[in-house]
N, C-alpha and C positions, 0 to 999 in steps of 0.2 A: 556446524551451525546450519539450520535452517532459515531461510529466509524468505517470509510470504508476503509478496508484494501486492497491495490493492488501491488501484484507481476506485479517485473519489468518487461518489453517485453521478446520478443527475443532477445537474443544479442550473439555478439559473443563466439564459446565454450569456456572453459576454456582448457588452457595448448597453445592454439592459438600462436605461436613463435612473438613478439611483442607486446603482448597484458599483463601487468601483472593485479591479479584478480579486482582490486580495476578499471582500466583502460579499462576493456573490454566495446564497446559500444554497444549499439541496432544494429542490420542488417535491412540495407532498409524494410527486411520483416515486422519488428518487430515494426517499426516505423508505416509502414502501418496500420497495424492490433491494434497499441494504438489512430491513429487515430479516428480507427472506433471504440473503448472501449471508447474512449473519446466522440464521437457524440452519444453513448448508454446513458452515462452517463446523455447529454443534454438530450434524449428521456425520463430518467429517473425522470427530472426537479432538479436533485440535484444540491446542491452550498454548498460550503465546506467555514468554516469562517479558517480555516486555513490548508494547508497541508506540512504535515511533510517527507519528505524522507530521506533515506541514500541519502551520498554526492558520493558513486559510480554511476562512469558513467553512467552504464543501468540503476541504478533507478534514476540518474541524470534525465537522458533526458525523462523517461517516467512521469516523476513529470514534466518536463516543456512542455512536448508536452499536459497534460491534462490542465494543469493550463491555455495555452494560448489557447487552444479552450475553457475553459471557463470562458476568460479574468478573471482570478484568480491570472496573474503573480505574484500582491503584498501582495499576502498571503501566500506563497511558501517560506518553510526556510527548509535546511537542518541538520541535525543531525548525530553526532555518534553513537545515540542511535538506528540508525536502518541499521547500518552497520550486515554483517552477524554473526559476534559474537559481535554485541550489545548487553546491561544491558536490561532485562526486566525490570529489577529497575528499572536502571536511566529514560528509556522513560514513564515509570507509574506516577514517579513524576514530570518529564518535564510536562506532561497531566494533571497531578493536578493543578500546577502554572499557568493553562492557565484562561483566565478571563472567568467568567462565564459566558460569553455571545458566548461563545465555542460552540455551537450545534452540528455541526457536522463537523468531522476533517476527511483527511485524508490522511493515512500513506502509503507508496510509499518503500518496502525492497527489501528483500530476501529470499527465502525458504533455513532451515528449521524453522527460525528465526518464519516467520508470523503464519507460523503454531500453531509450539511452543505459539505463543503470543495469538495466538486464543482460542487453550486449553487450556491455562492456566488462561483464562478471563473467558470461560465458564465451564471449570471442575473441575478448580483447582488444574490442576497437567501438566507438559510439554508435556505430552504421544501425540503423534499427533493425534487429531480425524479428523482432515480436512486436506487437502492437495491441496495447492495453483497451480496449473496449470502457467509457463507464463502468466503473464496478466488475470489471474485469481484475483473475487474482491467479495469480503464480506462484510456484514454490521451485527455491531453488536451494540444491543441497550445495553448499560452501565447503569447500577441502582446508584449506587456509588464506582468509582475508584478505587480499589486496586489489587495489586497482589496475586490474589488467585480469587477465582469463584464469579465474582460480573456484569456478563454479557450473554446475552440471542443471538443467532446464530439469525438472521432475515433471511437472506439469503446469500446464496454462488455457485457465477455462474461461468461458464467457460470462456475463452476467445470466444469462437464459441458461446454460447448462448449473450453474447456481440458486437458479430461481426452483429449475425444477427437482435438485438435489432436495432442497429442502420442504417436497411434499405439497 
């Protein structure tokens, strides 16, 4: 299985008077700039059999602005499991349950969460070796599933080497 992990846009700060954390959106910027991570994605030729995000707004919307540039909409489901104090458990076995015709998935959170989930896929322990930039997106080839080091880093690019993939 592959697994491509992307931190949600830009979105409004936190503390924002109106906005509480679960509620903050993407900023026009942020929206922008998932566009063009989204038309990278195309450049990339990937297609995802299914993507998973937290149900917060920012990864909300940056989960549906990829999915419909790459008319993905009906594979797009949300989870608690990648809210920012999400179970690395619960989503390792939600990913298990998935049909094995799963290739490649992907997951739509929050930093420190993705981080966390990265190290802990490839080193076996939550220490952070990677660090998710906005709209920053990772691919990591999976041997076999479980919590603890059972996954190899392919690659981890920024939002600016995404922006400019996509022309």
């Amino acid at each position: 299985m592959n697994l491509f992990i992307l931190r949600h846009g830009l979105a409004v700060d936190h503390g924002t008077p109106g906005f509480s954390d679960p509620d903050r959106p993407l900023t026009p910027e942020g929206k922008s700039k998932l566009r063009d991570i989204a038309a990278a994605m195309i450049e990339l030729e990937l297609d995802f059999d299914l993507i998973l995000s937290s149900p917060y707004k920012r990864a909300r919307q940056t989960a549906e602005i990829v999915a419909e540039k790459l008319k993905a909409q009906k594979k797009l489901e949300f989870t608690e499991a990648l809210i920012p104090q999400g179970s690395t458990g619960e989503l390792i076995n939600l990913l298990k349950q998935l049909d094995s015709d799963a290739e490649n998935v992907l997951l739509v959170g929050h930093e420190p969460y993705l981080s966390e989930l990265i190290s802990l896929l490839i080193c076996g322990e939550r220490r952070s070796v990677a660090v998710l930039k906005k709209g920053g997106f990772a691919k990591l080839a999976v041997t076999s599933l479980k919590e603890g080091r059972c996954a190899e880093l392919e690659w981890l690019l920024t939002p600016k080497q995404m922006v400019l993939m996509a022309g």
